[in-house]
C-alpha positions in Angstrom: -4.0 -12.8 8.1 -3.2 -12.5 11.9 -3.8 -11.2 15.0 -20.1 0.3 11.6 -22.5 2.4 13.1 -23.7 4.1 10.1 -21.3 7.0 9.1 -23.3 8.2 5.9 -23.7 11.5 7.3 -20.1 12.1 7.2 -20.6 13.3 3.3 -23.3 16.1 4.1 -21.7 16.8 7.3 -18.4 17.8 5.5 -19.8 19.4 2.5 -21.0 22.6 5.0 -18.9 22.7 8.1 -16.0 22.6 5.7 -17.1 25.9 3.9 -17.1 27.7 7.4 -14.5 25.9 9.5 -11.2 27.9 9.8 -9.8 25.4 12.1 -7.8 22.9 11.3 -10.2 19.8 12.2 -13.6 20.9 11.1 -15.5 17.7 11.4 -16.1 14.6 12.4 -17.9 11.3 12.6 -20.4 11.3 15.0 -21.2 7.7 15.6 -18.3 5.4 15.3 -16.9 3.2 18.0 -14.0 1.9 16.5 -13.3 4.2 13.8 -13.3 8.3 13.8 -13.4 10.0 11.0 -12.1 13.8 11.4 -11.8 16.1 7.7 -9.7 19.5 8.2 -10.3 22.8 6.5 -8.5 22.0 3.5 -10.7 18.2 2.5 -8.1 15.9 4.1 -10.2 13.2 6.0 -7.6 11.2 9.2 -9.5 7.7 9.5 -8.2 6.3 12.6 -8.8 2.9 14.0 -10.0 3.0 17.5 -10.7 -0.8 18.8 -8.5 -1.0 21.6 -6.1 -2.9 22.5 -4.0 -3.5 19.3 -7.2 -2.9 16.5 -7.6 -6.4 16.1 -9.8 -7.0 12.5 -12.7 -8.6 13.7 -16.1 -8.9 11.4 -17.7 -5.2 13.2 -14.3 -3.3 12.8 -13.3 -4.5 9.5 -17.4 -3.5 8.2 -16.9 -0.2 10.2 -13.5 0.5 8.3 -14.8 -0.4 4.9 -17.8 2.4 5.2 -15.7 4.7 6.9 -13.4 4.4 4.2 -16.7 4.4 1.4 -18.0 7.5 2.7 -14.8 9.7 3.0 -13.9 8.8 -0.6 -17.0 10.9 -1.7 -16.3 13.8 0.8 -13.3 14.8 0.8 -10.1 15.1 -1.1 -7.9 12.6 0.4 -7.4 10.2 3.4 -4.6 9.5 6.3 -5.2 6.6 7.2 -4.0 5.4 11.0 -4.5 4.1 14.3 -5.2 6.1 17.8 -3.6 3.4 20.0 -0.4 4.5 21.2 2.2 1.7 20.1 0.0 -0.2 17.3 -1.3 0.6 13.7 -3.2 -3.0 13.4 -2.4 -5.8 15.0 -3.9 -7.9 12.1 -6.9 -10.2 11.7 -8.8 -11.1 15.2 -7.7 -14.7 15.7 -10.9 -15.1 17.5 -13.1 -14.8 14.5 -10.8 -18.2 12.7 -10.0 -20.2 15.7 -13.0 -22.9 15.7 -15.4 -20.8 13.7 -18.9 -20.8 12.9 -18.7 -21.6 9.3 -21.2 -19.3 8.4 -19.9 -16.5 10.6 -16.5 -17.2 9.0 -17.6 -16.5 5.1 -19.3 -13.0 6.7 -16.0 -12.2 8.5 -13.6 -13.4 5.0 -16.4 -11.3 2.6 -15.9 -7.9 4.5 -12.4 -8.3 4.7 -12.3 -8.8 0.9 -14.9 -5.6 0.3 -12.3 -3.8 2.8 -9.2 -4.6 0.8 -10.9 -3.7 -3.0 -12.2 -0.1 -1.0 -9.0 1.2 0.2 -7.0 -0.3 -2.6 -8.9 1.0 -5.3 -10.0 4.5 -3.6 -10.5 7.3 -5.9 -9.2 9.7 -3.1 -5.3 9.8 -2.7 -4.9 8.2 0.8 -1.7 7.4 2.7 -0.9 5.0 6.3 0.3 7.1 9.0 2.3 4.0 10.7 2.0 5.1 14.3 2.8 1.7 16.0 3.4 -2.4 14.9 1.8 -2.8 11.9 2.2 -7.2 11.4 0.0 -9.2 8.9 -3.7 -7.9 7.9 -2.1 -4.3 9.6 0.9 -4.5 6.9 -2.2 -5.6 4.2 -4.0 -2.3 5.0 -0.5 -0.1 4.6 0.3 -1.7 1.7 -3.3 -0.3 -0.2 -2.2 3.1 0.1 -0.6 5.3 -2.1 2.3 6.0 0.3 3.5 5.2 3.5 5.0 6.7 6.4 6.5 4.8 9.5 7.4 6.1 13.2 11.0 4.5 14.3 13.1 3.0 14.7 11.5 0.2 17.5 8.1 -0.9 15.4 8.0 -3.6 12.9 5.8 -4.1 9.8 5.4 -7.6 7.4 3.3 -10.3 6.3 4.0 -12.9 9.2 1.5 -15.3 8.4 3.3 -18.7 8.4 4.6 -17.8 11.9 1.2 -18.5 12.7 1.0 -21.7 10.8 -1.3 -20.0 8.0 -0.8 -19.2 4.6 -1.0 -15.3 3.1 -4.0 -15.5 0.6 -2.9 -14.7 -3.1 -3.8 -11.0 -2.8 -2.3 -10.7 -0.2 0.7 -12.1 -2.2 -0.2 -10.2 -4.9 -0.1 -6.4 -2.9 2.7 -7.2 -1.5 4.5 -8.4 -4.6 3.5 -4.6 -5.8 5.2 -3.0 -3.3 8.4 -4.6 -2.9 8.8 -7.5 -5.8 8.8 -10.8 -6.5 12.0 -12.2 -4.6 11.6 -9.7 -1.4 8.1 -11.4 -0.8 8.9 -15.2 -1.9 11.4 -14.8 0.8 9.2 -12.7 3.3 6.4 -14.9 3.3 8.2 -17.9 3.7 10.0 -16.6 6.9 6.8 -14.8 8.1 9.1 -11.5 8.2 8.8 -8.9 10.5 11.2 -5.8 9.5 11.9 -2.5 11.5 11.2 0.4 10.3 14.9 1.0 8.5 14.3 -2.8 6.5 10.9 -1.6 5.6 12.6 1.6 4.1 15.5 0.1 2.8 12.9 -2.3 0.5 9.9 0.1 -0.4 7.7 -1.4 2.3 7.2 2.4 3.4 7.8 5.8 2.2 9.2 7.3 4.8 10.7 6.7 8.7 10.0 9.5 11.0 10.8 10.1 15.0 7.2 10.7 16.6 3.7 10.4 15.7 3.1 14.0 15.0 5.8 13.4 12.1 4.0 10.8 11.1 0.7 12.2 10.7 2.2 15.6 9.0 4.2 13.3 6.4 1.3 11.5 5.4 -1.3 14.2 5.1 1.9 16.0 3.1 1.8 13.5 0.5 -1.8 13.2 0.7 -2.7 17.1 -0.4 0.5 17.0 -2.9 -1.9 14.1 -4.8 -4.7 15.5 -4.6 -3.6 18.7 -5.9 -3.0 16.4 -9.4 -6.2 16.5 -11.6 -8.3 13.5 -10.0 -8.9 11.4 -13.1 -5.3 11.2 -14.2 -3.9 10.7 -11.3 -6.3 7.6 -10.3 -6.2 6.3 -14.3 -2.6 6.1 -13.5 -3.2 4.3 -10.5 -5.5 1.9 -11.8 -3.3 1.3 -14.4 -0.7 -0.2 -11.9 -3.8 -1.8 -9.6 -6.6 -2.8 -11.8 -5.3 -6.3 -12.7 -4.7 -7.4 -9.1 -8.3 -5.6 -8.2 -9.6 -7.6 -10.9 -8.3 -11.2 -9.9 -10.0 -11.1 -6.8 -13.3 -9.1 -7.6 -14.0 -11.9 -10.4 -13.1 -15.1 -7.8 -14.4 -13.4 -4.2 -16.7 -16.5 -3.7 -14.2 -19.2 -4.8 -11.4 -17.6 -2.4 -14.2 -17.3 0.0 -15.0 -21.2 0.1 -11.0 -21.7 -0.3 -10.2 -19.8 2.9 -13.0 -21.5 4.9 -12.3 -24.8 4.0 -8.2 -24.0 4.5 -8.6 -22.4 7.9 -10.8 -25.3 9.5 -8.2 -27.8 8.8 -7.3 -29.9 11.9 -3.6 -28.9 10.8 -4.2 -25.7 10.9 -6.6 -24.9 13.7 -4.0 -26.9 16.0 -1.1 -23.8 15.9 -4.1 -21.5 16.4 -5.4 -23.3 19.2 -1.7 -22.8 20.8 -1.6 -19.4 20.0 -4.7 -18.7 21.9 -3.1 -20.4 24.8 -0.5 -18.6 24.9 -1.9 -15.0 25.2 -4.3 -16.6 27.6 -0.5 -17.8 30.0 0.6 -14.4 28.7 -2.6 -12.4 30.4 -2.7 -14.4 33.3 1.0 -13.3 34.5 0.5 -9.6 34.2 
């Protein structure tokens, strides 16, 4: 937690320009303001994030992301996930859509990010972050979902860095992160609202893989991608499921209790008040450039 037009077409679009295409991009989404979708000739689908300045996960891109992310699992045979900005992955959640909320707007804006997190964490296709930039709090939350990671260093950071903020990681949140680098590494990164560079992340599992440039980063990941999805489908996401299902399942059977949770957390005096800072200091920060 931090700082679609319609892309069903993607599917049928695929299915024929892929059988003709001998290029290495062969198609792409034809609609989508803040997230393209291009599939190459061998099925490999690079989802990028497109909401300048820093992809900020407000209520349209999150939606946006989630069918982007729908629709390429049932086209093609994996996905890179990644960002087209040229020094950020995510910047996290859009402070804008918790700071003094519309309560109703809130539960739309808390809903599709959890439909966002069960997508990409339980997608059938292999699928694998291309870390191009800072990747900090709901960024680090959609890195985490995939099946691997790579990371461009050595200057950007990654982490959960929530209670920097004054707020408080939701449990699956806790939970996907507890799956990628264990118990004691996240008691202690969430605490500290950790930020690690791109050696740290390494050196505890948070990524894969630390590469020089974003071309490296995007060949690494769609590497790994077309290695998995050379593995026959239904073992390989079985064996996935196996490792995901229970934390998919904790929040799929309690999305409207953590829905009325957040919302009643995040419009607490206490908490709004850090928030309200926050927003007064990017607003100092913009006004000096």
């Amino acid at each position: 937690m931090a700082l679609a037009p319609n892309i069903r077409l993607l599917g049928s679009l695929c299915k024929n320009a892929c059988k003709v295409s001998s290029a290495r991009f062969s198609v792409s989404s034809p609609a989508a303001a803040n997230v393209s979708v291009v599939t190459d000739d061998k099925g490999i689908a690079t989802v990028s994030m497109n909401k300048a300045p820093v992809n900020s996960l407000n209520t349209e891109l999150i939606q946006e992301l989630t069918s982007a992310i729908a629709s390429t699992a049932t086209s093609s045979k994996g996905l890179v996930l990644t960002s087209s900005m040229p020094t950020v992955f995510c910047a996290g959640l859009d402070i804008t859509e918790m700071y003094q909320p519309d309560p109703a707007k809130l539960k739309v804006f808390w809903s599709s990010l959890q439909d966002l997190w069960i997508e990409l964490y339980g997608c059938k296709v292999p699928t694998a972050a291309a870390i191009i930039g800072h990747s900090p709090a709901g960024g680090c939350l959609l890195s985490m979902c995939c099946d691997y990671r790579a990371m461009v260093g050595p200057k950007f950071t990654i982490g959960l860095n929530e209670t920097q903020l004054g707020i408080v990681a939701p449990f699956w949140f806790k939970d996907t992160m507890v799956n990628t680098i264990g118990q004691r590494q996240t008691e202690l990164a969430l605490m500290l609202g950790t930020l690690f560079n791109s050696q740290q992340a390494l050196s505890i599992g948070m990524v894969d893989q630390v590469v020089d440039t974003r071309e490296e980063c995007l060949d690494a990941a769609h590497k790994v991608v077309s290695q998995l999805a050379k593995i026959p489908s239904e073992a390989r996401h079985v064996s996935k499921m196996l490792m995901r299902q229970p934390t998919l399942d904790k929040l799929v059977n309690n999305k409207q209790e953590d829905i009325e949770h957040f919302s009643n957390f995040i419009q607490q005096p206490i908490i709004q008040k850090p928030m309200g800072m926050y927003m007064d200091a990017l607003k100092a920060k913009a006004k000096k450039k």
